[in-house]
N, C-alpha and C positions, 0 to 999 in steps of 0.2 A: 637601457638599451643593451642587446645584446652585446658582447665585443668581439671585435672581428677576430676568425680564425689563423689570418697569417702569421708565421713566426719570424722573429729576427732571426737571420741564419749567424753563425759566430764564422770569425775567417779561418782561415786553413792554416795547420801547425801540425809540429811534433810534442809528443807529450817525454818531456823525461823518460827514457829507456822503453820506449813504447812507441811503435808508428802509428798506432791506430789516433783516429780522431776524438775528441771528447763530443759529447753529443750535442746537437744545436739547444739550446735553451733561451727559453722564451724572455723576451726585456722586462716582461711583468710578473713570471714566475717568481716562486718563494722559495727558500729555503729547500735545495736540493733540489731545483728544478719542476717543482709538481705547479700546476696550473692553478691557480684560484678559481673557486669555482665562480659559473655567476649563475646570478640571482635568475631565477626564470620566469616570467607575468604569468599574473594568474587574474581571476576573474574579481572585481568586487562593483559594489553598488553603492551607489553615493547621491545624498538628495540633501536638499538645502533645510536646517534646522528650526526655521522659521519661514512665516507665508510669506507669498509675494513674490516669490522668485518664480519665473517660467522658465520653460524647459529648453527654450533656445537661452538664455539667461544661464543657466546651467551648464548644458554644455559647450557655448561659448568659454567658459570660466575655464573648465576643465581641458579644455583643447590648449591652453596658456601653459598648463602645467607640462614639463619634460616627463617622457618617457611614458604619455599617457595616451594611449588608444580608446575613444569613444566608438561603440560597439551599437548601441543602443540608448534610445531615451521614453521612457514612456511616458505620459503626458499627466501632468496632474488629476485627480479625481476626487469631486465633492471639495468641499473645502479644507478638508483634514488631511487629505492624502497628497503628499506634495510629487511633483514628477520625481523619477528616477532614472539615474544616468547608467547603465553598464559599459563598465570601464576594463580595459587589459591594462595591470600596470603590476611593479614587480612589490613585493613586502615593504621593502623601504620606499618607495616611492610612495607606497599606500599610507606608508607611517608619518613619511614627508607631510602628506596632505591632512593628514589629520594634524598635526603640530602648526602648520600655515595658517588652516580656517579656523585654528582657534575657538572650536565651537560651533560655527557658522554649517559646517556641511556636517552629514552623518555618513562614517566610512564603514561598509563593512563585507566582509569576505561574501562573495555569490558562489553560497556551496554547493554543492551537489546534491540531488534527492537520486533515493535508490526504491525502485518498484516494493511494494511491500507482500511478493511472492516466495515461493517458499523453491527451496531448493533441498535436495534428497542429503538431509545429514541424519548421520548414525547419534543416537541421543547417548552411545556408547562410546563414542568416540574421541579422544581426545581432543578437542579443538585449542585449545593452547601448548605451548612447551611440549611439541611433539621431537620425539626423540632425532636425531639422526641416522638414518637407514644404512643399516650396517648389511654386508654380503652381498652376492649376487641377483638375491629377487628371480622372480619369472615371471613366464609372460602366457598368457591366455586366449583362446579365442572363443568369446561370446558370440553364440546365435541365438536371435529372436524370433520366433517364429507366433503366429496367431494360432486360433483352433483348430484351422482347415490347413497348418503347414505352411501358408504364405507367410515370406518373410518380411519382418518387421522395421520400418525404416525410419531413422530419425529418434529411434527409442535412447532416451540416456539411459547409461548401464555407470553406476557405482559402486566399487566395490573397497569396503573397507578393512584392513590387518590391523595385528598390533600396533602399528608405529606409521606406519604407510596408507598412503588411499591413491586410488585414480579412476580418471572419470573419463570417457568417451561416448559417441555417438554412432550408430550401426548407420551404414550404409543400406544402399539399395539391395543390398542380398542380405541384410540383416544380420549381418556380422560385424564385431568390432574388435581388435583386438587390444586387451590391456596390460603392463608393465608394473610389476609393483615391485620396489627396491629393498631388500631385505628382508623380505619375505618370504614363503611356503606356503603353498594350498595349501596347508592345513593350520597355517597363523590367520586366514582370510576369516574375520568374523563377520560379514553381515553384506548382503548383495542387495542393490536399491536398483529398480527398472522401471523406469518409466517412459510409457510411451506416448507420442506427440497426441496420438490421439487414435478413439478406436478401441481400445483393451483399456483393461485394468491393469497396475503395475503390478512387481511382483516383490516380495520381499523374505530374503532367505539370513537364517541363521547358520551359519556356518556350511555358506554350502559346498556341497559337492563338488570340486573343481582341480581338473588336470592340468598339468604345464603341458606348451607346447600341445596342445590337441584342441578340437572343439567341442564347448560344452552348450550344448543346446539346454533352450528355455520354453516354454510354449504359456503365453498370456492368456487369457480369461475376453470374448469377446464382451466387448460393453454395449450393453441393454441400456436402451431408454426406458423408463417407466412409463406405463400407463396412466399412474394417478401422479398430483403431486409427490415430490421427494419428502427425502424427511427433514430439509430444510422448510420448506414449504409447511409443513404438517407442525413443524416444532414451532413455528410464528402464527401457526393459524391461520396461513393466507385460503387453507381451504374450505372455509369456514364464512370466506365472506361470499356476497351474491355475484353473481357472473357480470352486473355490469361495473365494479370497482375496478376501474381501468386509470385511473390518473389523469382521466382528461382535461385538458385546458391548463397543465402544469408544464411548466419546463425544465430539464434536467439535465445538469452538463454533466459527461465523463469525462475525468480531467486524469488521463492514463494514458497510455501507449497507444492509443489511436480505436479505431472498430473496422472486424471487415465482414464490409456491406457483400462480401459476394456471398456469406453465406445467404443462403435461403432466405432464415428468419430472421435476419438482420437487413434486408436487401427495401426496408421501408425508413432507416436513417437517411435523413436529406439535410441534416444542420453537423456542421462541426468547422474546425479551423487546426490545420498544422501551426505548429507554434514559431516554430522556426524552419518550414519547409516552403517549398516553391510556390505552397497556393492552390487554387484547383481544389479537386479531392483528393487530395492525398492523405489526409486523416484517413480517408476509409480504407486504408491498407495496415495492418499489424503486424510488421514483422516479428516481434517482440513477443507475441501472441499473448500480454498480459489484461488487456485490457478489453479485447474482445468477449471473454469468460462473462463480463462483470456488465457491457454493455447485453448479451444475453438474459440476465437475470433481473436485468430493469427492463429490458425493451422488445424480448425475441417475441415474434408472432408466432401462437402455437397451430401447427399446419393441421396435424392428426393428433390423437390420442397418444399414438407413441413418439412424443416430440417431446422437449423441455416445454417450459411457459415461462415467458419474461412477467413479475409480478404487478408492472404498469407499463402496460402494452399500449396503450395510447395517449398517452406523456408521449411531448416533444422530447427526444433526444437530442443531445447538443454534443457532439464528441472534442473535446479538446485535447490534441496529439502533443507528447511531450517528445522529448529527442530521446534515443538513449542515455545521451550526456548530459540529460535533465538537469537545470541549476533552479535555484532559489527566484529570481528572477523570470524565467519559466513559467513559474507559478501566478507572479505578480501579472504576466501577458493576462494567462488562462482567467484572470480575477475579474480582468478588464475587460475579456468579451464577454463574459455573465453580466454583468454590470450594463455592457452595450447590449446584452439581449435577452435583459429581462426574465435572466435565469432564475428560478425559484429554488433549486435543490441541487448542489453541486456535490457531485460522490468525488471524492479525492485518495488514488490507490496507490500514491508516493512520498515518500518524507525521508526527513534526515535527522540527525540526532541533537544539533544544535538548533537553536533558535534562530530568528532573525527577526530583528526589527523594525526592518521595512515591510515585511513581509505580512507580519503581524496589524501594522497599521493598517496596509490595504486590506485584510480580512477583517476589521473590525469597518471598514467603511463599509463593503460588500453585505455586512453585518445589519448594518445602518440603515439599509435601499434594500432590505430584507430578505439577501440571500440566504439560505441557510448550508452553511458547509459541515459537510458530513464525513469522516475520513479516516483511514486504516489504522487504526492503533501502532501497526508494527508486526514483523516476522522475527526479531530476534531475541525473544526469550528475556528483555531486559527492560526498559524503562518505555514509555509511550512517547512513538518520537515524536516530532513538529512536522505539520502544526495538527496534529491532534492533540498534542499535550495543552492546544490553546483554550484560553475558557471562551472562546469565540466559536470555537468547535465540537462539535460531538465525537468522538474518539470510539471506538469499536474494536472490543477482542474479538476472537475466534473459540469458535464451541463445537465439540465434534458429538455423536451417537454412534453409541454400539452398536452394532447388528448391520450399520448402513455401507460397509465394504465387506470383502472377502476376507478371511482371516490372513493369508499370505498376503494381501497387498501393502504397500506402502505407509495406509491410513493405518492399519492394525498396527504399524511402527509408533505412530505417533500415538496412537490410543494404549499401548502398551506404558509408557512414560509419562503419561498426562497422566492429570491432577483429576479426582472423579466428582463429580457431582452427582446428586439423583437423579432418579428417572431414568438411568442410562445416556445423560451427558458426561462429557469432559471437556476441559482445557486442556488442548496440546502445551507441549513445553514450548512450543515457538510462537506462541503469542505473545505481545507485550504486556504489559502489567502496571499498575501503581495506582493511585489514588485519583490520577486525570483519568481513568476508563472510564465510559460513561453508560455503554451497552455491552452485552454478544450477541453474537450471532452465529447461525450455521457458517461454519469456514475449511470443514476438513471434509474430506470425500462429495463436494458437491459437482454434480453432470453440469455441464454447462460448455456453451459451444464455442469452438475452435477454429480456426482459419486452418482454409478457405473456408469449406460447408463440410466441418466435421462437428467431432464432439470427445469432449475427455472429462478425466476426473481432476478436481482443483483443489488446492490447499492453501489459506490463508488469509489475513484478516482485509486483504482489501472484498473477496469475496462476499466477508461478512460488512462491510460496509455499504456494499451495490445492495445487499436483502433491507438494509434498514432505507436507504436512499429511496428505495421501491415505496415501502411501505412510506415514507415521507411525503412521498408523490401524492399516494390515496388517501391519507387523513388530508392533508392541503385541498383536493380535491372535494372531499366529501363531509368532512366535519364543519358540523353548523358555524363552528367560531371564527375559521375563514370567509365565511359568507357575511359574520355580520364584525362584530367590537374586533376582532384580527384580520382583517380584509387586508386592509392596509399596507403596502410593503412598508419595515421598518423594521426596530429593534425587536418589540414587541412581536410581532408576530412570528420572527425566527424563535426566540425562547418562549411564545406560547409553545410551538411545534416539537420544541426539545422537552417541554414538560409533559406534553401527551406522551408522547414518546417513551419518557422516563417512568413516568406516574403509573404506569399501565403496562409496564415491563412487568413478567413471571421473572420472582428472584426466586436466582440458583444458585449462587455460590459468595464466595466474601469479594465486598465490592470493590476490594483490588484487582481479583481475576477475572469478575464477570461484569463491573459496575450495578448501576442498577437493575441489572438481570437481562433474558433475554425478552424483545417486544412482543407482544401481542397483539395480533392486527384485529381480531377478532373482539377486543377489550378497547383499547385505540381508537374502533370505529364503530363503538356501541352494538354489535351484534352480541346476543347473548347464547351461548351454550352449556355445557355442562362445566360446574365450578373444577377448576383445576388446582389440585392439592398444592401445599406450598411445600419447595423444596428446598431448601438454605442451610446445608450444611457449612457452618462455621469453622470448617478444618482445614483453611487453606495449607497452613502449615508454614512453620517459621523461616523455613528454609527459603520458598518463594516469597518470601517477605522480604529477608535479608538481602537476597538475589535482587531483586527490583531496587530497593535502595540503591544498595552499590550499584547498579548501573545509574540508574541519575546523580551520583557523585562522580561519574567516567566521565564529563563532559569534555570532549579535549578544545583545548585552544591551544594555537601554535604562537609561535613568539610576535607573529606580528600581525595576529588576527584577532587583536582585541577588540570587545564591543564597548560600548557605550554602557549600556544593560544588558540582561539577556530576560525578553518577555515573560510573563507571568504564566506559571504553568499552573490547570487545575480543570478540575469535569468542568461541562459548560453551563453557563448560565441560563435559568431557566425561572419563566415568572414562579410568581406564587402564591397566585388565587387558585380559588377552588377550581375542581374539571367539572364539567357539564356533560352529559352523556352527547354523544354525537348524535344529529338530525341525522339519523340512515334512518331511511321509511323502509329500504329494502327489507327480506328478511334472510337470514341466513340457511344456509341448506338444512332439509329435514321441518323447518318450520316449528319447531322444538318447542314446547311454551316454556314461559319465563319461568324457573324457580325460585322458592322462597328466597334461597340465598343469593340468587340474581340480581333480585330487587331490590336485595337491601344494599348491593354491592353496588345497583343504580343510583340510588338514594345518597351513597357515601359519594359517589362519584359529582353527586349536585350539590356536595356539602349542605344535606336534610339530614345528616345522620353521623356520628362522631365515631371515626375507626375505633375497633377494641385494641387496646392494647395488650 
């Protein structure tokens, strides 16, 4: 418990050659008067070690223990997944409880998950052991303006120096002004602008910039395309016949919420706040992270110059997390897949440690054959949880050249990536390691924005909504869900992960790319022209070593030890032969089959032994 604020006051005196008083100090103070600190609660999660125990059972128990706030309990599920309690209680009480049950419960911290979004960092930048800002600094005023001169509102503007960085957001007149300590316009290396939505950002190498005046900017307006993107084009979703829609699939987004008032979003009717009032309030995005991602699974394309959601008639299921998203969070989001018969859950948040309970409930969801599908990560280091799960399919990010402007933001990240052929890369803000399991398109993708706008995106939960899509349409369409994988159950999630994987174009070493990017086109038996193989082997030592060392950073704090920490690795997938998928459709052009087609058919029904 917290302890009360009042102090013991000391009585009134004179001090030795001094009238002044000695200062009131506290009865519980230490040594020279300084306060003990206390301990603060913080969140964890606790479920009984063995079955049999219910959930009133549970927290019954836990309501006995001192200094402990029962928050929430969720109910048991299947016979493996025992209920779970969330609890507010402080480290040592945590540690209490673990020393009491003896075994009996399983204690462990309810961490945080962080959006797996990318934010404007300078890949030049110093992000550790940054110096201390010495001198006066100056101060600037940035204006945004669009093509036609209207000003730009809501655009982040960052800008980076030697030593120093700062970040702000323009107002309704499209100005902002920023402060950087120690610095000189002409120590400013590298200007990042991105706007909410509307324009392309912009990205400057040393630029041009006065103290004390205004330095106007003017954005690039942003075009819809016509045709597919080249996210689109690089998976071959355009490739297959107009009526692969995902129908009769269901799909949870388990992100920041969707908002239905855009246009092409405005046919969502399933979702659940996780921790909100109720109602719909899922269909609102403050965050605006998760709306990008519900676009690119589900937007209705209205005209030619609109985006296209890649399974537009799949059930959407929005599952809204809080900002303050915890581990627990998740375990909700798992349980209405489970109550609603969700087949494909895209997941575009995680955190760096594991979790135990959390792990279990996705291996049940696993079980009743959900398939979770989920962002590798944005920070350049190891693939967080639980995509690091072999219960999950885990998903880097892959960008194309030519598909931004040379000044924008994406030219940043393409400039620092790691190259693949064809004209792919890996940004350096993707995750990495030996759990990756795909890529995907995840840097400069169009995709729409609250309310009823549209912006540019960057990052791997984007490339996790492209395969999610595509997961939707093979479940939909491929023969082996209609007959021997019908079934919900384990089997049919890793038949789903094996197409998946099997039928992925490999680009790069399958740390940074896993087993390549998917193929919808291959996936769903439409044949077109053979696509060269591209696999350069040069990841290069450096992001090797880098990836390591992040998975040896796992921090644990003194009194947040687990039990285990879950089994990290790609995800599990059968490993019978593939069957060419039942599409009677045909794909655009009507193309006839080529030699090499067939024989690629042939390998695909295990008639015919791959070359080595």
């Amino acid at each position: 418990m917290v302890a009360s604020q009042d102090e013991t006051r000391s009585t009134q005196g004179s001090t030795q050659g001094s009238d002044r008083r000695k200062p009131a100090r506290d009865a519980r103070s230490g040594p020279g008067g300084d306060r003990p600190k206390v301990a603060r609660p913080t969140h964890y999660m606790v479920a009984p070690a063995a079955p049999g125990v219910t959930g009133q059972e549970l927290t019954d128990r836990l309501s006995r223990f001192s200094d402990t706030e029962v928050l929430q309990c969720y109910p048991q599920r299947d016979t493996t997944a025992p209920p779970i309690a969330v609890v507010r209680m402080s480290d040592a009480s945590a540690a209490a409880l673990r020393r009491s049950a003896a075994g009996t419960l399983v204690v462990e911290p309810d961490g945080h998950l962080r959006a797996a979004s990318l934010a404007a960092i300078s890949p030049s930048f110093p992000a550790t052991a940054i110096m201390a800002a010495l001198g006066p600094g100056f101060t600037a005023t940035i204006r945004i303006v669009g093509d036609s001169g209207t000003p730009v509102e809501q655009a982040e503007v960052r800008l980076f120096g030697e030593q120093a960085a700062a970040v702000g957001l323009t107002g309704s007149d499209g100005r902002v002004e920023l402060s950087l300590h120690g610095e000189l316009p002409e120590t400013v290396t590298e200007m990042f602008i991105r706007p909410r939505s509307g324009h392309w950002g912009l990205w400057q190498r040393r630029p041009d910039l006065a103290a004390n005046a205004v330095n106007s900017f003017t954005l690039k307006s942003l075009s819809l395309p016509d045709v597919v993107d080249w996210g689109g084009a690089a998976m071959r979703f355009d490739r297959l016949p107009s009526q692969c829609r995902g129908a009769g699939i269901k799909i949870a987004l388990i992100d920041s919420g969707a908002a239905t008032s855009h246009r092409q979003l405005s046919g969502i009717d399933h979702g659940v706040d996780i921790r909100g009032p109720g109602g719909r309030s899922w269909s609102s995005d403050a965050m605006g992270h998760g709306t990008p991602c519900a676009g690119l699974i589900g937007a209705l394309q209205e005209t030619a110059h609109s985006i296209r959601g890649y399974a537009p008639d799949s059930e959407l299921h929005v599952c809204k997390l809080p900002a303050d998203a915890r581990c627990s969070d998740l375990i909700a989001a798992l349980d209405y897949c489970l109550l609603n018969g969700v087949d494909v859950a895209c997941l575009g948040f995680g955190c760096e440690r594991g979790s135990a309970l959390v792990e279990q409930r996705i291996a049940v969801a696993k079980q009743l054959g959900v398939s979770l599908i989920a962002a590798a990560g944005n920070s350049a280091g190891a693939v967080l949880f639980p995509a690091c799960s072999p219960h999950v399919m885990a998903v880097g990010a892959v960008g194309q050249a030519g598909s931004h402007p040379e000044d924008s933001p994406e030219a940043a990240l393409a400039a620092s990536a790691t190259a693949l052929g064809g004209g792919l890369f890996v940004p350096l803000f993707s995750s990495r390691g030996p759990e990756l399991d795909l890529c995907a398109p995840g840097v400069a993708v169009i995709a729409c924005q609250a309310a009823d706008g549209y912006a540019v995106y960057d990052g791997t939960s984007l490339a996790a909504a492209h395969v999610a899509a595509l997961a939707a349409l093979i479940l939909a369409e491929h023969g082996d869900f209609k007959g021997s994988f019908a079934r919900r159950d384990v089997q049919r999630v890793e038949r789903l992960f094996q197409i998946l994987k099997d039928t992925a174009h490999r680009v790069g070493h399958p740390w940074l790319t896993g087993a390549g990017l998917p193929d919808a086109a291959l996936a769903l038996g439409v044949w077109s022209e053979p696509r060269p193989l591209v696999m350069p082997l040069n990841a290069g030592l450096r992001e090797m070593r880098s990836a390591i060392g992040q998975m040896n950073r796992v921090r644990f704090d003194a009194g947040e030890a687990l039990a285990f920490e879950p089994l990290r690795g790609p995800a599990q997938v059968t490993r019978l032969p593939l069957n060419p998928a039942h599409l009677t459709s045909q794909a655009t052009g009507n193309a006839k089959a080529s030699v090499e087609q067939l024989k690629a058919a042939m390998m695909l029904a295990g008639l015919a032994e791959e070359r080595r």
